[in-house]
Backbone as numpy.savetxt, mean C-alpha at the origin, in Angstrom:
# Nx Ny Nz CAx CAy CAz Cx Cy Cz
19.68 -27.51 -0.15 18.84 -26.30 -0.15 19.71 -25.05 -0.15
20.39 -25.00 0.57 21.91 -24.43 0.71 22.33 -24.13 -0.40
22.65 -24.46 -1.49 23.65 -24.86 -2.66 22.52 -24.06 -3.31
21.19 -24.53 -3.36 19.94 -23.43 -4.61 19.91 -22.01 -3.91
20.19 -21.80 -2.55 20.10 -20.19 -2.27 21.47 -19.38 -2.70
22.37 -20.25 -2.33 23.72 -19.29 -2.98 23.93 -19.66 -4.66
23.03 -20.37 -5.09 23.64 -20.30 -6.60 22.50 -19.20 -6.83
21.06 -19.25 -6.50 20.81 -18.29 -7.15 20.88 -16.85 -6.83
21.32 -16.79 -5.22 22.27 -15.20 -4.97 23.08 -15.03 -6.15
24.04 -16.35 -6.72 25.19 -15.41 -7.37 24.52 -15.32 -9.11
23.55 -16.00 -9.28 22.80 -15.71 -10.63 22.42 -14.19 -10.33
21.51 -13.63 -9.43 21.40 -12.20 -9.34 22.44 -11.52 -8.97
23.64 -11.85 -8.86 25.09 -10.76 -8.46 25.00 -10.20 -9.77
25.19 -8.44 -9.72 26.27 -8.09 -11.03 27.33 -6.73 -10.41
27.50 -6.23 -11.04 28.48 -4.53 -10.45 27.21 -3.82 -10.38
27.74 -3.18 -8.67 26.78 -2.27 -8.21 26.66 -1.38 -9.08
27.84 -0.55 -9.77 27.52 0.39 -10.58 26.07 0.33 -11.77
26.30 -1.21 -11.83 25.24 -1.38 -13.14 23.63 -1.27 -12.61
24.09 -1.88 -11.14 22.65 -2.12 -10.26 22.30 -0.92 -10.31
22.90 0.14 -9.92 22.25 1.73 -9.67 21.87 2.45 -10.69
22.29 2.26 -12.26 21.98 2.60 -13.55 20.48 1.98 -13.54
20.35 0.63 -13.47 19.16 -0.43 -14.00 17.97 0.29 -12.99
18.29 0.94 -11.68 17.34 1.26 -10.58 16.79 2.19 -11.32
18.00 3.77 -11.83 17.60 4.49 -12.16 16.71 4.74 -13.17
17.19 3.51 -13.79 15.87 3.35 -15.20 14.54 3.24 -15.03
14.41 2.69 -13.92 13.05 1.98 -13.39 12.13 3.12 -12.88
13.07 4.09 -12.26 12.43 5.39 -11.82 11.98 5.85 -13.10
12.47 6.24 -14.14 12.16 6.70 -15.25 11.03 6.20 -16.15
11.13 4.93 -15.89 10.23 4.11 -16.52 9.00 4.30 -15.99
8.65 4.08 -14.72 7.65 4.57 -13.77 7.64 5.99 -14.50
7.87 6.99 -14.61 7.20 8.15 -14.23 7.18 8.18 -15.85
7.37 7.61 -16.78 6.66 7.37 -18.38 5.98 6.65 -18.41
5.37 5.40 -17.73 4.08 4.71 -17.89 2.83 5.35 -16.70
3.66 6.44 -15.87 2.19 7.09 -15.20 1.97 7.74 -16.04
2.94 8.85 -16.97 2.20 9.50 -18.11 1.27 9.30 -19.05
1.97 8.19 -19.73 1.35 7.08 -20.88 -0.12 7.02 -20.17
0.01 6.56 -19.24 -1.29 5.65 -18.45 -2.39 6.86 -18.33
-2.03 7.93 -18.01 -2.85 9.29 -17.50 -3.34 9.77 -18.41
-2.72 9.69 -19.55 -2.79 10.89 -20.28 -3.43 10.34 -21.82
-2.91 9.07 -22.08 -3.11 8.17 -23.07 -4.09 7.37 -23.27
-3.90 5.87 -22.30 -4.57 4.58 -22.57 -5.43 4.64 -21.92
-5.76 5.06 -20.11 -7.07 5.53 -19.21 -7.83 6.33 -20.36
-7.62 7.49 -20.94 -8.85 7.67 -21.78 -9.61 7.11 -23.00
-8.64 6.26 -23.39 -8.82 5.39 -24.47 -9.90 4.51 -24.13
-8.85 3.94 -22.87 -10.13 2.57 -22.02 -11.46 2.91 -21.93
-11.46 4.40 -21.32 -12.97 4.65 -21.49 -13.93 5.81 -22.13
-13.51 5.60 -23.12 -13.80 6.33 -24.57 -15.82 5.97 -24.30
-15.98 4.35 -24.20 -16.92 4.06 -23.99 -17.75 3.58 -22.88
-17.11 4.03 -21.95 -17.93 3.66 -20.52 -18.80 4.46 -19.80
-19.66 4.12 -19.68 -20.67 5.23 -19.09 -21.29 4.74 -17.85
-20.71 5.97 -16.51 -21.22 5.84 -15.37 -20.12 5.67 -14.57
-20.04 6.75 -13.12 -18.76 6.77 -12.58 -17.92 5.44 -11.90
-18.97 4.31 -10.96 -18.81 2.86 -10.97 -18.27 2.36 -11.80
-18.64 2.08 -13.35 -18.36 1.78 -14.11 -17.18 1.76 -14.71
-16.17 3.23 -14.70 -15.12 3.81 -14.59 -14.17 3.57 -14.36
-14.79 3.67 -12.55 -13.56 3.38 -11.65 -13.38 2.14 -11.86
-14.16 0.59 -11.84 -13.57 -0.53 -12.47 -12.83 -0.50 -13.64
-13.39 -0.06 -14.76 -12.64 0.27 -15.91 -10.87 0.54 -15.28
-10.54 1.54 -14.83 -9.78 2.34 -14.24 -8.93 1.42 -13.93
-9.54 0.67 -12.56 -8.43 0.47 -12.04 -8.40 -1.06 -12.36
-8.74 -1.56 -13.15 -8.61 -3.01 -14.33 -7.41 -3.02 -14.91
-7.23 -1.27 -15.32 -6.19 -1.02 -16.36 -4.67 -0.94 -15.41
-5.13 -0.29 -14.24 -4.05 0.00 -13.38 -3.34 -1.71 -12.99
-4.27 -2.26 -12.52 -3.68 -3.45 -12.26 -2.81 -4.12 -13.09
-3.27 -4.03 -14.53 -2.49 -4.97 -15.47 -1.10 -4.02 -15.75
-1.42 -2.85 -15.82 0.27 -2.44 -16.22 0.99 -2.60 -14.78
0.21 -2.00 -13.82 1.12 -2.46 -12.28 1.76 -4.01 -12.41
1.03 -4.67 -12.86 2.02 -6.17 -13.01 3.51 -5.75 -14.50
2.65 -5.35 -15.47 4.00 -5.16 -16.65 4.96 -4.33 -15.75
4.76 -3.51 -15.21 5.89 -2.50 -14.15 6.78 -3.55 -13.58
5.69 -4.32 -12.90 6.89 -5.30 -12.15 7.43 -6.32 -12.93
6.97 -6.73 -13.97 7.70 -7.75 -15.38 9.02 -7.10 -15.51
8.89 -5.84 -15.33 9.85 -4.91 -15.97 11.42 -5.08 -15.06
10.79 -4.76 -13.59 11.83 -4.70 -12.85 12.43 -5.96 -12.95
12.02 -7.39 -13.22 12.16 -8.59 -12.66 13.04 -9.32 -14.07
12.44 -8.46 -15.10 13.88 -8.53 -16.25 15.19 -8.19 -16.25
15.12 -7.07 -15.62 16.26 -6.01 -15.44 16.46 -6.66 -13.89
16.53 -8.02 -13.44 16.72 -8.21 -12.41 16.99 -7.17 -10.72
16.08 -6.35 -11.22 15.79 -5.27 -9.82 15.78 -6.11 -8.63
14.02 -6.18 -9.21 13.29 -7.09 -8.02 12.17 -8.15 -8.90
11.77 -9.05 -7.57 10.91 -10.07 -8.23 9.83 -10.28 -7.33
8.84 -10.03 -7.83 7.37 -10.37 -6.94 7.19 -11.23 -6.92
6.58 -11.96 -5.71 5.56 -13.08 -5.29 4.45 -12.41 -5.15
3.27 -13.23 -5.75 1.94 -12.64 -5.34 1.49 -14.74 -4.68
0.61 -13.68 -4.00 0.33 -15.28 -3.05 -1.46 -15.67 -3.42
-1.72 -16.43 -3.24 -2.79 -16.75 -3.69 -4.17 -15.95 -2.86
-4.63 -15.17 -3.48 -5.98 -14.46 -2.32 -6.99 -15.31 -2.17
-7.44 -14.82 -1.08 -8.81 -14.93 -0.65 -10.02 -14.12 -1.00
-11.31 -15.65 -1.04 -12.42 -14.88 -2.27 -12.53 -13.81 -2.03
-12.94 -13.06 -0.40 -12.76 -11.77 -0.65 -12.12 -10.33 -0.89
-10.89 -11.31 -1.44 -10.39 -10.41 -2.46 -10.52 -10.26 -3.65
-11.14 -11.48 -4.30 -10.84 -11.70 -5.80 -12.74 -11.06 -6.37
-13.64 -11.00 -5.40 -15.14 -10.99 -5.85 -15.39 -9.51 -5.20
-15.80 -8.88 -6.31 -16.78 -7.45 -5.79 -17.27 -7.25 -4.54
-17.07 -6.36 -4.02 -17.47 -6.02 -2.62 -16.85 -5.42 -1.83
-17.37 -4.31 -0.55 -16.60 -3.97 -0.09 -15.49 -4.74 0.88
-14.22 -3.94 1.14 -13.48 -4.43 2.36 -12.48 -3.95 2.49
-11.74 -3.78 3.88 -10.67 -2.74 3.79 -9.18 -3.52 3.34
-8.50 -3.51 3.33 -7.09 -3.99 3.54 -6.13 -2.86 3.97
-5.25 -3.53 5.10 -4.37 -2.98 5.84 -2.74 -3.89 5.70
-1.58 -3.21 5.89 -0.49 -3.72 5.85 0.31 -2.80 6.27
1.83 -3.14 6.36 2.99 -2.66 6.98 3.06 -2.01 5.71
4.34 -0.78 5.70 4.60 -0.12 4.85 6.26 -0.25 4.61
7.05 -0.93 3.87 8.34 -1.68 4.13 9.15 -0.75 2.99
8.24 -0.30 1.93 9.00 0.22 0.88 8.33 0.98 0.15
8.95 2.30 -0.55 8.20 3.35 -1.80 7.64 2.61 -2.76
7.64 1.21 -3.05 7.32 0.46 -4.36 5.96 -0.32 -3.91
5.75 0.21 -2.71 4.51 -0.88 -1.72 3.43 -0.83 -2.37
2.82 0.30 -2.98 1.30 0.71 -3.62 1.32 0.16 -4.82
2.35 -0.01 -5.51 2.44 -0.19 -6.30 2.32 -1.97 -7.04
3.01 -2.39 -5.56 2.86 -3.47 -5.70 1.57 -4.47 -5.03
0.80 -3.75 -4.16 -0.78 -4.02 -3.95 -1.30 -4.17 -5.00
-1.04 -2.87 -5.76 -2.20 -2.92 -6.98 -1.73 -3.85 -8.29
-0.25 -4.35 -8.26 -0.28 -5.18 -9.08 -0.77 -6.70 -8.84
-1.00 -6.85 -7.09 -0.96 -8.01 -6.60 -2.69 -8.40 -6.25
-3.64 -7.17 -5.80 -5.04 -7.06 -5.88 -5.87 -6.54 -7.41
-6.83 -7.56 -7.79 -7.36 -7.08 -9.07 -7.88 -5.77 -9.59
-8.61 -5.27 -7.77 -9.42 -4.27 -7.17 -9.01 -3.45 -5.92
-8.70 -2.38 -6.34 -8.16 -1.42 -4.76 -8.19 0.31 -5.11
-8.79 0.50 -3.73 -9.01 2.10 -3.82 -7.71 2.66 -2.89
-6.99 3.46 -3.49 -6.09 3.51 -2.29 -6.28 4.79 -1.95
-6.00 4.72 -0.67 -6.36 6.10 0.72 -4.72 7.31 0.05
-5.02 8.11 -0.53 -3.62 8.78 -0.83 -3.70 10.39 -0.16
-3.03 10.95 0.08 -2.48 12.45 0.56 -3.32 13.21 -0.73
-4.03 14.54 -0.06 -4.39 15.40 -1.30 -3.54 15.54 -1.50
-2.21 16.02 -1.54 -1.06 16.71 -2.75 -1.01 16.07 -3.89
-1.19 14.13 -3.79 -0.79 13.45 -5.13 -2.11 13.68 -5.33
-3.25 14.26 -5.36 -4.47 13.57 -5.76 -4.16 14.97 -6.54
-3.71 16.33 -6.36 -4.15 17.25 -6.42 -2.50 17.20 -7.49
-1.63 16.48 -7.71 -0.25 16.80 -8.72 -0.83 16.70 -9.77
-0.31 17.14 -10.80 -0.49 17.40 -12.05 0.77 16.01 -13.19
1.41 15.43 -12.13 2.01 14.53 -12.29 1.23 13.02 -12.84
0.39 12.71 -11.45 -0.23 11.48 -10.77 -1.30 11.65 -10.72
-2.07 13.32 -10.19 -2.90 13.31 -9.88 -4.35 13.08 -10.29
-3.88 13.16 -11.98 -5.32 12.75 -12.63 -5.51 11.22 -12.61
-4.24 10.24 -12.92 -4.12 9.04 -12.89 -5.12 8.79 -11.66
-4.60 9.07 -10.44 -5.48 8.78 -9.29 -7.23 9.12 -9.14
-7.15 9.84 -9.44 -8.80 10.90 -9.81 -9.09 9.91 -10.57
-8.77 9.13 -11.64 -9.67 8.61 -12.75 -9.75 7.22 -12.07
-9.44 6.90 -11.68 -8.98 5.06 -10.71 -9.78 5.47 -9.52
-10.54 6.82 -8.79 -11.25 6.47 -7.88 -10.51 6.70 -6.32
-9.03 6.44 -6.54 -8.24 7.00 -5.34 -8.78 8.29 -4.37
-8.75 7.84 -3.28 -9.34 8.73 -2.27 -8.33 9.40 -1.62
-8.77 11.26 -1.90 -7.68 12.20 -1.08 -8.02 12.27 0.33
-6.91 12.36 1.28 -6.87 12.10 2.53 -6.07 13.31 3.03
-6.74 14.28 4.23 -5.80 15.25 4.43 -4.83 14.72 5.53
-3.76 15.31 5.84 -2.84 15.26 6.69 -2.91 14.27 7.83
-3.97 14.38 8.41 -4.51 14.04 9.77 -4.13 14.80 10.70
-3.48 15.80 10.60 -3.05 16.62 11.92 -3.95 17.65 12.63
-5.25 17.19 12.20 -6.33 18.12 13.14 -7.49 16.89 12.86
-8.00 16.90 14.01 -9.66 16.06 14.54 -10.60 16.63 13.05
-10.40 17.65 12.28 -11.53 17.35 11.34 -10.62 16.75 10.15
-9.39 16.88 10.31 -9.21 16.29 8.97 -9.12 14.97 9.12
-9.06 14.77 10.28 -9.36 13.07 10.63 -10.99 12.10 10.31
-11.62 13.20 10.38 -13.18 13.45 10.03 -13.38 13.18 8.74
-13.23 14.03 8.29 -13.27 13.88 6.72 -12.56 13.10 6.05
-11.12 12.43 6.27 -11.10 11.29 5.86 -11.91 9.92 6.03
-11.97 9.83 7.15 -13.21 8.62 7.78 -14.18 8.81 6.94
-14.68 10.19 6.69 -16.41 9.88 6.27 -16.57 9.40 4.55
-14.67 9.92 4.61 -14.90 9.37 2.74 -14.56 8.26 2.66
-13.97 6.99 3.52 -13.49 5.76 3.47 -14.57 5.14 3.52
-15.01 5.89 4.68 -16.34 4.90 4.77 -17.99 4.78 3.56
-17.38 5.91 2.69 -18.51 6.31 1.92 -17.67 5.27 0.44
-16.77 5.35 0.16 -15.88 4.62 -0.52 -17.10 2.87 0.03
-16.66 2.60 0.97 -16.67 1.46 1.45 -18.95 0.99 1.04
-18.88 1.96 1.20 -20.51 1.46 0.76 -21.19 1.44 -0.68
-20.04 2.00 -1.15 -19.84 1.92 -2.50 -19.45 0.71 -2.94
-19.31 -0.10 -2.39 -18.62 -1.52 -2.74 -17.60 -1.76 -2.91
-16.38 -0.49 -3.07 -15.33 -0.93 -3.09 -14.35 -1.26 -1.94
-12.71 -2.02 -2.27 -11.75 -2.19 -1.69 -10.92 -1.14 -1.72
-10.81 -1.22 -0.03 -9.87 -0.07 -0.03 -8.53 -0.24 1.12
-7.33 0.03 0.24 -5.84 -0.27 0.52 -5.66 1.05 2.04
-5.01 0.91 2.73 -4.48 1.22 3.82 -3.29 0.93 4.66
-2.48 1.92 4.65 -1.28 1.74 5.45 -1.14 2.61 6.83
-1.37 1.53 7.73 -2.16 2.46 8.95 -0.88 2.98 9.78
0.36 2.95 9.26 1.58 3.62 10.10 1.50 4.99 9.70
0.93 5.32 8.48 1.03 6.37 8.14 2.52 7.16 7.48
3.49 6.11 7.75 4.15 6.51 6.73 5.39 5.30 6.66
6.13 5.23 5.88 6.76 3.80 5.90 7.25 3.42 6.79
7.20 1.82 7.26 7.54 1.40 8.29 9.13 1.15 8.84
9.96 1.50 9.78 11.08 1.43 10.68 11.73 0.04 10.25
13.32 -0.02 9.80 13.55 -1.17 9.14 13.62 -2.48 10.40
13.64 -2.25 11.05 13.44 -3.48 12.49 12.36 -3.45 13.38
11.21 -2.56 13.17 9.80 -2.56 13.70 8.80 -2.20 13.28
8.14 -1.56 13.93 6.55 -1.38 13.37 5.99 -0.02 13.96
5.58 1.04 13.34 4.89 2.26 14.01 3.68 1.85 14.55
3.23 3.11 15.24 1.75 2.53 15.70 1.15 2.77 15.02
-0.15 1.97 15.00 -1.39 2.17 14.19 -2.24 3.18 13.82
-2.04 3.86 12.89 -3.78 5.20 13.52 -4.87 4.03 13.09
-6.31 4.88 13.37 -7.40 3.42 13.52 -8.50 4.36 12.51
-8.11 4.54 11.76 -9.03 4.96 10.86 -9.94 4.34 10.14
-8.67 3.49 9.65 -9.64 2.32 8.30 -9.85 1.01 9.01
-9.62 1.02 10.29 -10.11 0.37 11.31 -11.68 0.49 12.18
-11.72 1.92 12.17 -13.41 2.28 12.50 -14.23 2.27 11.08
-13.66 2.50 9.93 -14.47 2.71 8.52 -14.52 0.95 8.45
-13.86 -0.05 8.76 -14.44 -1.27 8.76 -15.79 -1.46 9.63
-15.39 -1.37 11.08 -16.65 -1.42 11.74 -18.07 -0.66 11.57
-17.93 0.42 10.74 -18.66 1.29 10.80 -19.61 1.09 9.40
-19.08 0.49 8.74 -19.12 -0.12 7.71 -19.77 -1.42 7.44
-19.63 -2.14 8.28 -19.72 -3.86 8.78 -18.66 -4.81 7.45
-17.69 -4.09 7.04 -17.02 -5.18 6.29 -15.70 -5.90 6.84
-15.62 -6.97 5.78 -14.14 -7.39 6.54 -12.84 -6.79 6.61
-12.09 -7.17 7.08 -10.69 -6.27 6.97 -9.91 -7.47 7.13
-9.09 -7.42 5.83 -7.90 -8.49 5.37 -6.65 -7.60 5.89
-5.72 -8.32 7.30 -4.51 -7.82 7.35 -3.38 -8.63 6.35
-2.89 -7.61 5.73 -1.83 -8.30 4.91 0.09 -7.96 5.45
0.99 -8.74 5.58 2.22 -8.86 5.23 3.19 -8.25 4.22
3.64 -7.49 4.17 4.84 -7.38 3.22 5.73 -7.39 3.51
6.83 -8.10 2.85 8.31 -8.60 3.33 9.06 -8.48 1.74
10.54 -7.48 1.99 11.44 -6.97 1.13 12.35 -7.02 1.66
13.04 -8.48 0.80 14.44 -8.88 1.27 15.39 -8.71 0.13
16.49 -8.12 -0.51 16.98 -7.09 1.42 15.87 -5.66 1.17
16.26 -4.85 1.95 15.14 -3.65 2.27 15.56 -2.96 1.23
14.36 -2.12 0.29 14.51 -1.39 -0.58 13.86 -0.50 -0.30
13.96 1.40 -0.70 13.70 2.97 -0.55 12.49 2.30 0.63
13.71 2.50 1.59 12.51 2.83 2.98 13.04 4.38 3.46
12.53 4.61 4.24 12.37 6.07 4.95 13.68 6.65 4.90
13.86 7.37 4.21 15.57 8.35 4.62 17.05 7.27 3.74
16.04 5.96 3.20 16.97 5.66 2.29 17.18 6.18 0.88
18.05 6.48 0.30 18.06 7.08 -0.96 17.98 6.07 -2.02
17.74 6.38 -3.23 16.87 5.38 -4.65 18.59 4.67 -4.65
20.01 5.76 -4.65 21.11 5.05 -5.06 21.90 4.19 -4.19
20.80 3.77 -2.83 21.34 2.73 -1.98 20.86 1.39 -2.01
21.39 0.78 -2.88 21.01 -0.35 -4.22 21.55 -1.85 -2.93
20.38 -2.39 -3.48 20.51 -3.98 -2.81 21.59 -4.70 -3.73
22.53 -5.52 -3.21 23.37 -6.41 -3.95 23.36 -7.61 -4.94
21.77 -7.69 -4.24 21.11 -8.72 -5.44 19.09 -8.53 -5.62
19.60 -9.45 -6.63 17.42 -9.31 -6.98 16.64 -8.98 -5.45
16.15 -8.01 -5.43 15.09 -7.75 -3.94 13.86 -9.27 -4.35
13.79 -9.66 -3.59 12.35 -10.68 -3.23 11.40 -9.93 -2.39
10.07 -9.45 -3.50 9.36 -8.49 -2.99 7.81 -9.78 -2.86
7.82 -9.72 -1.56 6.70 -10.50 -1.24 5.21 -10.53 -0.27
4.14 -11.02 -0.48 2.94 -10.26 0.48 2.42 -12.22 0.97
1.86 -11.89 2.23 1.19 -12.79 2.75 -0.26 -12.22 3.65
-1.08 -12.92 3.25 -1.89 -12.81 3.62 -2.84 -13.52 4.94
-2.63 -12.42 6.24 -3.56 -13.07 7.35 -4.72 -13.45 7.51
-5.49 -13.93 8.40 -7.13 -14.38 8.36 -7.53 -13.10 8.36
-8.73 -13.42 7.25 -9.55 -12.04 7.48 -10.22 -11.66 8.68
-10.96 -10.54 9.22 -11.56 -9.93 10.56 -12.74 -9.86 9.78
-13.98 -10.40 10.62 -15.28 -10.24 9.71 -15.97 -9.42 11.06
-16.69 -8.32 10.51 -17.43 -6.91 11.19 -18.17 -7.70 12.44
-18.63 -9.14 12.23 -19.49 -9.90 13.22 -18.46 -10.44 14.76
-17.68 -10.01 14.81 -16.51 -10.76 15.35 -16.37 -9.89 16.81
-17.33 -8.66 16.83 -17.86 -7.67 17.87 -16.29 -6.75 18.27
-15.37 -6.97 17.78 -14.49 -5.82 18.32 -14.86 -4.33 17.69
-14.64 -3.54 18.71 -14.75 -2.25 18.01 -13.52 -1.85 17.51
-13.53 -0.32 17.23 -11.79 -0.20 16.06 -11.01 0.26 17.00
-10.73 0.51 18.45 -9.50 0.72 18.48 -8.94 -0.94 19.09
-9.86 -2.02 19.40 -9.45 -3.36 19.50 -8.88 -3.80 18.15
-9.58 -3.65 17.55 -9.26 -4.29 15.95 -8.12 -3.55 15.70
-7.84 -2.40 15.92 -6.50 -2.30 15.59 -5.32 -2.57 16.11
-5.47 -2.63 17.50 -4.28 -3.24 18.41 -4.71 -4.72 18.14
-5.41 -5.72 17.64 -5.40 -7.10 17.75 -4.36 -6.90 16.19
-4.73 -6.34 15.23 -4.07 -6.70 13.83 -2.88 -6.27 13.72
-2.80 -5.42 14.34 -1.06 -4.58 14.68 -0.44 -6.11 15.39
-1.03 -6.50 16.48 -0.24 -7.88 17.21 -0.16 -8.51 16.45
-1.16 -9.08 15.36 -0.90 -10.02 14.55 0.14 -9.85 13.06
0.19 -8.65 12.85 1.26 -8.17 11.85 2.47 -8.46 12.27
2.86 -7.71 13.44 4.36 -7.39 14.60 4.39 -9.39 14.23
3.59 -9.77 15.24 4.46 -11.49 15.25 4.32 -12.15 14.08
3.90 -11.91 12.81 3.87 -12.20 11.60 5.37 -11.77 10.97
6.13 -10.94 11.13 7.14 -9.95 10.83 8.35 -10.58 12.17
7.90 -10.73 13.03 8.93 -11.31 13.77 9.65 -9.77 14.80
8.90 -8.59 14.52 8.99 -7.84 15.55 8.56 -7.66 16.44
9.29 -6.48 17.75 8.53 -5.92 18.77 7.53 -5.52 18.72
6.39 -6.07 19.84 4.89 -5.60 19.57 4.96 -3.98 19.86
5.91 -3.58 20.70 5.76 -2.08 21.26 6.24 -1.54 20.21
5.08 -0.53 19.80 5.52 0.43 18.70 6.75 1.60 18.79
7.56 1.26 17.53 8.95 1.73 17.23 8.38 3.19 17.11
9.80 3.97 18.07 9.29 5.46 17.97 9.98 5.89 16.26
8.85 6.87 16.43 8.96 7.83 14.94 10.61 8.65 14.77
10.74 8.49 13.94 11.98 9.68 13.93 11.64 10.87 13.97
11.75 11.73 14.45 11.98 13.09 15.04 10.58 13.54 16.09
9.63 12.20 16.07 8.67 12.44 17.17 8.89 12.69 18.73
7.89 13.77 19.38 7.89 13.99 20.18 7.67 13.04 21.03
7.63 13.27 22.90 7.27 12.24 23.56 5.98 11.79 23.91
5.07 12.60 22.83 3.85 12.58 22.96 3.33 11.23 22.56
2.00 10.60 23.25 1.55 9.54 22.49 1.00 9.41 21.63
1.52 8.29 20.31 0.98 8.42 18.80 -0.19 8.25 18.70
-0.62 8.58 17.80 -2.14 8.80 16.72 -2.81 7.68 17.44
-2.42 6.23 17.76 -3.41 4.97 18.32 -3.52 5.13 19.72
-3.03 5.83 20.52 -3.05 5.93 21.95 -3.83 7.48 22.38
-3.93 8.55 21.25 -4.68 9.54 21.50 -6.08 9.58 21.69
-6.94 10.10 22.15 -8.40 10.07 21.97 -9.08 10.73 20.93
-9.90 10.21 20.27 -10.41 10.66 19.26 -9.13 10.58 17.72
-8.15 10.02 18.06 -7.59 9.26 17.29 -7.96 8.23 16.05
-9.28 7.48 16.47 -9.95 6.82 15.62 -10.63 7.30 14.09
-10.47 8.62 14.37 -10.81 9.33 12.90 -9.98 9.57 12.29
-8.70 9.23 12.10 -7.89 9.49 11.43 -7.54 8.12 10.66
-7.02 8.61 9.18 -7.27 7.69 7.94 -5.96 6.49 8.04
-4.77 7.20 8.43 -2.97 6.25 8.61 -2.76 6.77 7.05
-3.29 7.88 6.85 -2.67 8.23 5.31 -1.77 7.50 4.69
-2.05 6.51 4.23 -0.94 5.94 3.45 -0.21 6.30 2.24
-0.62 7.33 1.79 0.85 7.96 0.77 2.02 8.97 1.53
2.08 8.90 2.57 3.13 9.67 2.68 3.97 8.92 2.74
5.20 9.94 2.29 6.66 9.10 1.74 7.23 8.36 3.60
């Protein structure tokens, strides 16, 4: 077994120099197939679709399939290589439900949506509102999320997750709120944790694991892994709304079950440059807040 992990480490060895060229491409490549995608083939796709439902499937049908060519892409150019793991029906069949996960890497959303058929993802107004991304997102249904740093903008995200959510769709969530600590886990905000209950749908906690670690927090794009990244998701038992926890249980039970899934400390890893104040899951009235998951 031994002998197949180091032969195929040294099948993915090449010169770092080349590794950091091939990365840089990938950046490039990305920000020409969000164009393409925005500006091009999304209107093409629905030249003939009529009705905003309608759309947003359309939409994000399309998103999914190039989100997989994206990752074809990297996995040629031996970047990285996805595992997608086999889902559960309620992932694969219409309907609402939230999904939650760790946030391990900048390539994370990206790789949900190549790995789920169907997903609304919770994003920061700035990308909803770039002139970059931002229509891409607008046309796929992506939900803007303010800051969370005040009780109404915690509000108003909730009331749109949850309005999302009765809409029938799936909706992606990264409840650290911003990428996760390379040896732990932030705390939870409980946003898309009360928009489940509030909601009555299930909430699938999911896994992501990136070996070795790629653009996490304060790492730069040219601090290049030595070989192919193994970019991979697993999927926990789902939480069904009948199961009577309310959301700030449900979120400290799925946070426990993430942490020992991951093999970390259950006590949440402090923030970098946070105060000694207690985070977003230990505040009151905390529960309205979304875990914005696009921030870098």
């Amino acid at each position: 077994m031994s002998g197949e992990t180091n032969a195929s480490s040294g099948a993915s060895a090449m010169p770092r120099a080349l590794r950091v060229v091939l990365v840089g491409v990938c950046y490039l490549v990305f920000g020409g197939f969000g164009a393409v995608l925005a500006y091009v083939l999304l209107p093409l796709q629905l030249l003939r679709v009529r009705g905003e439902a309608a759309r947003v499937v359309a939409a994000q049908s399309l998103l999914h399939r190039w989100s997989r060519r994206y990752l074809r892409f990297m996995q040629a150019l031996r970047v990285a290589r996805p595992d997608y793991p086999p889902l559960p029906e309620v992932l694969t069949r219409p309907g609402a439900v939230v999904v939650v996960a760790n946030h391990p890497s900048l390539l994370d959303v990206v790789f949900m949506m190549a790995a789920l058929p169907r997903i609304t993802y919770v994003a920061k107004q700035s990308w909803i509102d770039s002139p970059l991304v931002g229509r891409l997102l607008r046309t796929c249904g992506h939900i803007a999320a303010p800051r969370g740093k005040t009780p109404a903008d915690g509000a108003i995200a909730l009331e749109r997750m949850i309005g999302a959510l009765q809409a029938d769709r799936a909706l992606l969530v990264f409840p650290e709120g911003t990428r996760s600590p390379r040896h732990g886990l932030l705390a939870f905000q409980r946003g898309a944790f009360e928009a489940a209950v509030r909601a009555g749908v299930p909430l699938v906690p999911c896994v992501l694991d990136v070996d070795p670690p790629m653009l996490r927090k304060d790492q730069p794009w040219y601090d290049v892994a030595d070989r192919t990244i193994r970019y991979r998701m697993r999927v926990l038992p789902t939480r069904l709304p009948t199961e009577g926890a309310n959301g700030r249980q449900l979120c400290a039970s799925v946070r426990e079950a993430i942490a020992a899934a991951l093999g970390v400390p259950g006590e949440p890893a402090a923030q970098p440059g946070a105060s000694a104040q207690p985070g977003p899951a230990a505040q009151p009235g905390a529960n309205a807040q979304p875990g914005a998951n696009a921030q870098p």
